[in-house]
N, C-alpha and C positions, 0 to 999 in steps of 0.2 A: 454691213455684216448680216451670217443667214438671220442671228436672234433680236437682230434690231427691222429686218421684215417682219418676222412672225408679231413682233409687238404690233406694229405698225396694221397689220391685219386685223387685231384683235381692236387697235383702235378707232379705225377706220370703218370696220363692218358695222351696221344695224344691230347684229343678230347678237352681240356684246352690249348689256345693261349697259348704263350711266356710271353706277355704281363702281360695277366692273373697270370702267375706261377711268375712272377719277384713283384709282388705286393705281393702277398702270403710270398715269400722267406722274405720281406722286415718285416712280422710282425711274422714268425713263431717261434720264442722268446720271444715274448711278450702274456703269458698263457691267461689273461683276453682279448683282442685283437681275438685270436683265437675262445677262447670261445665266443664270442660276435657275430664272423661272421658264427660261426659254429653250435650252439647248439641249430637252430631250421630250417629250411627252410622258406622261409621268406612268410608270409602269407599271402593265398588269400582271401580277405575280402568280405564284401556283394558290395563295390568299387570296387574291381580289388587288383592290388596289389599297395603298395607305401614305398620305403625306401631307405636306403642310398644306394650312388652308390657306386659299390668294387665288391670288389673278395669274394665270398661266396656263402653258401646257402639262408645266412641270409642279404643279401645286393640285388640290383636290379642290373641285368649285363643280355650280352645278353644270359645267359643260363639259368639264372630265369623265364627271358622274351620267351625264347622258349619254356621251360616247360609249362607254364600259357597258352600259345600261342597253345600248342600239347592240354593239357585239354579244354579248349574252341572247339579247331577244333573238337575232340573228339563226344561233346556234340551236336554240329550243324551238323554233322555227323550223329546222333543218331535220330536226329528230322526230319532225312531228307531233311535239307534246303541248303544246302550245294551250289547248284543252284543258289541262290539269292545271295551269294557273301558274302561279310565284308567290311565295309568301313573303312581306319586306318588313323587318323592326327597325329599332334605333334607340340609340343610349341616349345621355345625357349631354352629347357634347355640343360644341356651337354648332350649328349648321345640321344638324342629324337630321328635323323634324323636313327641312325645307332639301335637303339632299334625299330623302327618302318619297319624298314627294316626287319630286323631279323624275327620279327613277320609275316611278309608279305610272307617269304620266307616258314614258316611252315604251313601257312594256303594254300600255293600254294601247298604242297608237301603232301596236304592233301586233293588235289581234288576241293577245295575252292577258288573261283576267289576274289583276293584282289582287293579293288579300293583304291591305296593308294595317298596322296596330295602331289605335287610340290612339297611344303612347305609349314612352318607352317600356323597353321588358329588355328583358338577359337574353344574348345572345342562347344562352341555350335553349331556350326557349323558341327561339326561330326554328331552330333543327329541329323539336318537338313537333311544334306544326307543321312544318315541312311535312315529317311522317302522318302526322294527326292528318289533312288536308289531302295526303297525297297528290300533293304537290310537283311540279316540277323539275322544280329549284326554288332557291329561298338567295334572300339579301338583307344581311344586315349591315345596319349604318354606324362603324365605331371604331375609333382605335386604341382600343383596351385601355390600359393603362398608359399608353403614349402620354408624354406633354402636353397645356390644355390647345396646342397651334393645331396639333394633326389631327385627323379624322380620318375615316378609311370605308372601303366597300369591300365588305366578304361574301363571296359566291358558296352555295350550300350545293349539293348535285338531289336526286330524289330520294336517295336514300339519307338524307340530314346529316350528313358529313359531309363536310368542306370540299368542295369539287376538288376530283381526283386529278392527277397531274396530266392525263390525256385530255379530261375535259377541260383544262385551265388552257392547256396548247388549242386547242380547238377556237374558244374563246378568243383568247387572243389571237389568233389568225385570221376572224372576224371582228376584230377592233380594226387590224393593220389594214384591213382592206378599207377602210372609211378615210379617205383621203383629204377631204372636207370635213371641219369637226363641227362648220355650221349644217350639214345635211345630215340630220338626224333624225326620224318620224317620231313626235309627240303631239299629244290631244290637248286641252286642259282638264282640272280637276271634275270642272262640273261636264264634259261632255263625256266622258269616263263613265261617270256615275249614273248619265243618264242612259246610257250606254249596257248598262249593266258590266260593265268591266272593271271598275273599283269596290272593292267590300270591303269597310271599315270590322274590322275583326277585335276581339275584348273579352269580356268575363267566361263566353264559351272554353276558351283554349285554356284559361288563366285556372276552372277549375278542374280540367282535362288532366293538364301537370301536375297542381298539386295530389290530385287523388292520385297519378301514378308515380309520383315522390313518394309517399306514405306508402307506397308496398315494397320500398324499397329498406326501409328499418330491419334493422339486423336486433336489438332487441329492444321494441315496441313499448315496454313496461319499464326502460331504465329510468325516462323522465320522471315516471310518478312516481319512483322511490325516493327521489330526494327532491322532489316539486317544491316545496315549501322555503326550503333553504338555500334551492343552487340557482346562483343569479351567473347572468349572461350579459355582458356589455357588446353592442353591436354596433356597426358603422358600415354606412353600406357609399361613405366616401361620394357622397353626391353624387351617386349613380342608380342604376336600376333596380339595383337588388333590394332597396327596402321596403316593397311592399310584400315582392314574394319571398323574403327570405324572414323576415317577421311571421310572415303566415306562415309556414311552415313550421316556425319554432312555436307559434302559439297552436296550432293544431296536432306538435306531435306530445303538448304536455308540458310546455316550458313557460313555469309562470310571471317570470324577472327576468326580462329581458330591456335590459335598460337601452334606449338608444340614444350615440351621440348626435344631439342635437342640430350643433349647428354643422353637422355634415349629412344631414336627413335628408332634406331637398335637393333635386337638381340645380346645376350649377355648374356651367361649363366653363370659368373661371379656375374651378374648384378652390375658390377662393381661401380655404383654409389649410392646404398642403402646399409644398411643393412641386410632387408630382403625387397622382391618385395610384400609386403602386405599390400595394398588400405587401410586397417584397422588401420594403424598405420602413424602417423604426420610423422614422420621422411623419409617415404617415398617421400613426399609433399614436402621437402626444395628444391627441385631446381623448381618446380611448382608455390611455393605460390613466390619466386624472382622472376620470369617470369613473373607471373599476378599483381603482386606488382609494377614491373617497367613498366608494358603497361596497370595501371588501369582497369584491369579485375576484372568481378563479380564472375566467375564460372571457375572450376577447376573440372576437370574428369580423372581420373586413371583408367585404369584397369591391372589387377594384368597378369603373363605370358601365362595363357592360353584364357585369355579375356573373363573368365565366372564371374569375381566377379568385380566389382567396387566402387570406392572411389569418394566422393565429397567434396568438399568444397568452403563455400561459404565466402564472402564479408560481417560483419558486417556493422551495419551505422557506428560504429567505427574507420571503413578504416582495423580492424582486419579481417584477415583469421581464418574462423573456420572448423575444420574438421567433418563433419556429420559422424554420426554412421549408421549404416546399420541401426539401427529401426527408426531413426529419416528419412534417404531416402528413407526407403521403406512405413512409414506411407505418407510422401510427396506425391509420386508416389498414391498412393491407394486411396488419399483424391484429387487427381487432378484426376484422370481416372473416379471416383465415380461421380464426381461433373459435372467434361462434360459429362459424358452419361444421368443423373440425366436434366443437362437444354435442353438435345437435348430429352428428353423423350426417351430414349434408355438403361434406365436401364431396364431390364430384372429380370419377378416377379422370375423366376428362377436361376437368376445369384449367385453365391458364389465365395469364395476366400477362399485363402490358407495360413496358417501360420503354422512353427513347435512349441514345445512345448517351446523353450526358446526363443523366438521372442516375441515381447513387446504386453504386454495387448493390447493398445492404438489400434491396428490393430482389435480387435472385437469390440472395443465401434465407431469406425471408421464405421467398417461393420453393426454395430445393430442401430446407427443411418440412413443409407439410406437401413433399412431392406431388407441387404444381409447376405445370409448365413456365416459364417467364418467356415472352416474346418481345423483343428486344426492335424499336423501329430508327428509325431519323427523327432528329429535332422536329418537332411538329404535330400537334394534337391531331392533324387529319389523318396522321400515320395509323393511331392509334384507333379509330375510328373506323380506319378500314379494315383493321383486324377484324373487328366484329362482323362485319359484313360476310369477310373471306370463313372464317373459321366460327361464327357461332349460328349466323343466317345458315348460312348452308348444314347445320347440324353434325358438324365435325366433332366441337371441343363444344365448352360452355364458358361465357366469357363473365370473371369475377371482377376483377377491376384493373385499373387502369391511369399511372399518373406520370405527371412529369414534372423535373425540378421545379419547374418557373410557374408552379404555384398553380396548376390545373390537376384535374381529379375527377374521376367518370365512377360512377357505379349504376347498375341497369342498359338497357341498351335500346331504351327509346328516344333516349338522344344520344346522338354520333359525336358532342365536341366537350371539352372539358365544362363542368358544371359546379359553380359556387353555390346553387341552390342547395340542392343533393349535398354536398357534401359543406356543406355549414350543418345541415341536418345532421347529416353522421358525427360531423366535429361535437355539437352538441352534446349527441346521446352517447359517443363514445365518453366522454367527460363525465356526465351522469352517471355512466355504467361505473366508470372507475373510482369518480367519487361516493359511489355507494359499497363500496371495498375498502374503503378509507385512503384511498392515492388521488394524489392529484394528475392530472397529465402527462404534468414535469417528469414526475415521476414514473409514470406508466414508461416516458421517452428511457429512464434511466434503465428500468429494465430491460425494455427492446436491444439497448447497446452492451449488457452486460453478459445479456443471453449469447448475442450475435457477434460483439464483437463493435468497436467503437469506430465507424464511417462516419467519416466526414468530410466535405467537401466546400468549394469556395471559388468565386468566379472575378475575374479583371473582364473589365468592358473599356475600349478607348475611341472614344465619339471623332470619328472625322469627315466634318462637315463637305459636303460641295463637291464637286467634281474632281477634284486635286483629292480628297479624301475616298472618293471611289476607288482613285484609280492606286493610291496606296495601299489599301486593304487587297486589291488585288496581287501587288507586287508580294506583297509582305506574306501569302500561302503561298503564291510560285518559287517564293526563294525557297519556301519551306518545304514545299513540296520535292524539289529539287535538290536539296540537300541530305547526306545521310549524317545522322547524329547520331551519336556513338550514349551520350549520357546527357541529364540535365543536371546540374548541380552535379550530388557523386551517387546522383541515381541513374541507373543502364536503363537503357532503352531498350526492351524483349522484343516489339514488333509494332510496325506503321501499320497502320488502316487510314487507307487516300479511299473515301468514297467517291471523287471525283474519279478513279481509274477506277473505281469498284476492286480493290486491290487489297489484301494485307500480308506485310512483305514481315518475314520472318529474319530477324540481323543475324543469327547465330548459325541459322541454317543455307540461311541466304535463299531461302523457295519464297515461292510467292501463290497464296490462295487467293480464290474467286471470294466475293461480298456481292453476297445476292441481296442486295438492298438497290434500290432506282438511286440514281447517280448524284451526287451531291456537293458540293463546295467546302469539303471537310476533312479535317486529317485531326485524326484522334493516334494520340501515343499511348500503347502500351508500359510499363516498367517490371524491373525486374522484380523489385519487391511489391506485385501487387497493386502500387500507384497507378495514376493512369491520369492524361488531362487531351482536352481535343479543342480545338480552335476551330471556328466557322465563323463569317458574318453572317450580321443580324440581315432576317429577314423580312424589318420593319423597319428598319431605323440603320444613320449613317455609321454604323458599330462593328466593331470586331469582339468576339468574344472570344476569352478564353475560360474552359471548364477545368476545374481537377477534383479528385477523390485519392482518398488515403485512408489507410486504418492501422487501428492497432489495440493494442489489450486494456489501456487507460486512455481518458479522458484528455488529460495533461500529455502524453505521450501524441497522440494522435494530432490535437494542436499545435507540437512544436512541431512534426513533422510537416502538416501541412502549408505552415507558414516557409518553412525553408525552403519546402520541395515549388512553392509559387517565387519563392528569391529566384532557385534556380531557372526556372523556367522564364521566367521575365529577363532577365539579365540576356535571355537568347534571343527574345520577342523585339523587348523596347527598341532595340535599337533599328528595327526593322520599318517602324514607324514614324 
């Protein structure tokens, strides 16, 4: 069979560790196993790469990571920049330190001066030095909040946003050509260095970001009004964020800042969670005990590479509640809006940024202080690009920028969602409000009472392996392909296939252009206003589906949303 060759290569050549081959030996018996690791090369996305760690083609190891690492060098080769260098981080997870290495080694062996980190730091931070360095390109070593198996490599372009969809096809066009994944050029560490083509990189960059974090405070003085009394419980989930994201609260004034202990340290186990993602409560149990027994209002996580964060806040109930990324990010958008609005500093050209599954509430937000909203695809580098297209070029001025799944941008010296930055703002937004006498909770209450009660809520259903690809596939072609009249006894107003670039109007039966880059996605319209879109994950063996709903009460809106997700499953499940 072809995947009982490919093994057989990998155990047979030299250029395959010990280590390598004693993992292999361990599953080469088990056909499905084989097949799993063997029956594709593990692929390079419009992201980079991301998948479980092992022995294969189809797993992340440092031969995958060299490959990816030779196609990149390849490409910056090609464009001639090769001069300007590469910047490389890395979280906390297993293999970052030695995956990033690896990486470093081939960009060096390729003419390419690495600036690689100490250690670990926040993915957005990479994209700072990107810009800071002027750099080429950047790579970080991480897979966010993944499970502790994955790991991953994300490609940055030179502007510190997430290589753009031409430059990931480029990339990958010079992976495909490496036919041989033992012919790869690498030096070792010390010929690198002797070389001068390795530069161990650190406190330079580290106080670079922070001072231009700090000019991003929208009001500078909220900390010291309640310094004394407002405590902060922080967890940075055995990942990167704790050194910069403590600095930053102790430099903007924040003097209790309590942190969870035993999730301080790296720890690519992450031995005390589950899974390390801000999105989910169960992350939060030794957080919400910590701010429970020291009277805490506010609770901040960020997940292992410290680009996405969690909040949660303090009922008047004395209950912890966990915010959802639409409810923190409209928070943030409706406090940045509001101060620049009484300082007269909103700008007739300012916009902001949302993807297409990120809650309505963020335009009617934007159309009441007549700011633009610009609307991308799933995907932080969408968002990212906006800046470039419309605030680099001096068109608009770009205010902020978020998406459900717990990412958040303010400033534009880095291009990818930032937990530093906006732990910062969580903070001092909290500060601000509890020196008005509201809590957060409360601040959310108002937001919804002003605007109107969104809310929304997501099904995710895991299907592993290749049988599971190839259903998630089935399961948009049916849907794609089918016309549906209603879900449950809500009407269906109009399709949006970003895959056709299409949105088909049912009543009218015409059909308009989606000037959006083409996508693997069908989002439904409703007639009352609802709305839910399905796409697979583009990390992980997932289908997801999104919805949003609203309405005038709290209680209203919740039963709505819960039925209108019956009805829509009841058309999905079965497809699965």
């Amino acid at each position: 069979m072809e995947y009982l060759s490919k093994l057989n290569f990998w155990l047979d050549n030299d250029y395959f560790d010990q280590d390598t081959k004693n993992e292999l030996l361990s599953i080469k018996n088990d056909a499905k196993e084989v097949e799993d690791r063997f029956y594709k090369s593990l692929e390079f996305g419009t992201g980079g790469l991301r998948g479980i760690i092992g022995a294969g083609t189809n797993r992340i190891n440092i031969y995958t990571v060299r490959v990816a690492s030779q196609g990149l060098a390849n490409y910056i080769n090609h464009l001639g920049n090769q001069d300007k260098g590469i910047v490389i981080a890395y979280d906390s997870r297993f293999m970052s330190p030695e995956f990033s290495l690896e990486a470093a080694k081939v960009f060096c062996a390729n003419g390419i001066k690495a600036y690689l980190f100490d250690e670990l730091r926040p993915t957005p931070q990479l994209s700072f030095a990107v810009r800071y360095l002027k750099a080429a390109a950047g790579v970080v070593v991480t897979a966010s909040h993944n499970p502790k198996q994955y790991n991953g490599y994300k490609v940055y372009g030179e502007d510190g946003g997430q290589l753009s969809i031409d430059g990931s096809n480029a990339v990958i066009s010079e992976i495909n050509k490496i036919e041989d994944i033992t012919k790869v050029n690498i030096i070792s560490k010390e010929e690198a260095i002797s070389k001068g083509l390795l530069q161990i990189i650190g406190s330079e960059i580290d106080n670079e970001y922070i001072d231009m974090l700090k000019k991003l405070r929208v009001n500078k003085d909220a900390a010291a009004k309640v310094a004394d009394t407002f405590k902060i419980v922080y967890t940075p989930l055995h990942g990167a964020g704790n050194k910069p994201v403590r600095r930053i609260l102790a430099e903007s004034g924040f003097k209790h800042v309590l942190v969870v202990k035993e999730q301080e340290l790296p720890d690519s186990q992450f031995s005390t969670v589950k899974s390390p993602n801000p999105e989910e409560r169960s992350a939060f149990e030794l957080a919400i005990k910590l701010a429970s027994d020291n009277d805490v209002d506010l609770i901040i996580g960020t997940d292992p590479d410290s680009d996405r964060v969690g909040v949660v806040v303090r009922k008047n109930d004395g209950e912890y509640a966990v915010l959802t990324g639409n409810q923190t990010g409209c928070l943030l958008l409706e406090y940045i809006l509001t101060a620049m609005k009484e300082e007269a500093k909103l700008p007739a050209n300012g916009f902001v940024v949302k993807t297409i599954v990120t809650t309505e509430l963020a335009r009617v937000i934007a159309n009441y202080y007549n700011i633009e909203l610009v609307e991308v695809l799933t995907g932080f580098k969408f968002i990212g690009e906006q800046i470039k297209l419309r605030d680099e070029t001096g068109k608009q001025k770009y205010l902020f920028g978020f998406e459900e799944s717990y990412g958040y941008l303010a400033g534009t010296d880095v291009r990818d969602k930032d937990a530093v930055v906006a732990s910062m703002l969580i903070a001092e937004m909290a500060a601000y409000y509890k020196a008005k006498g509201i809590s957060l909770y409360d601040a959310l209450i108002n937001v919804y009472e002003k605007y109107g009660y969104y809310l929304e809520g997501i099904s995710s259903f895991t299907l592993e392996g290749k049988d599971g690809v190839t259903k998630i596939k089935q399961a948009l072609s049916t849907m794609r392909n089918t016309r549906y009249e209603a879900f449950g006894d809500i009407k269906v107003k109009a399709v949006r296939d970003y895959h056709k670039s299409e949105r088909y109007v049912i009543v009218s039966g015409t059909t308009e252009k989606i000037l959006l880059p083409e996508s693997d996605v069908l989002y439904f319209e409703m007639e009352d206003g609802s709305w839910f879109c399905v796409r697979p994950s583009g990390t992980e063996p997932k289908i997801k589906i999104y919805y949003g709903v609203s309405e005038k009460t709290l209680n209203l809106s919740q039963d709505k949303l819960e039925k209108f997700k019956a009805g829509v499953l009841d058309v999905i499940k079965p497809l699965l």
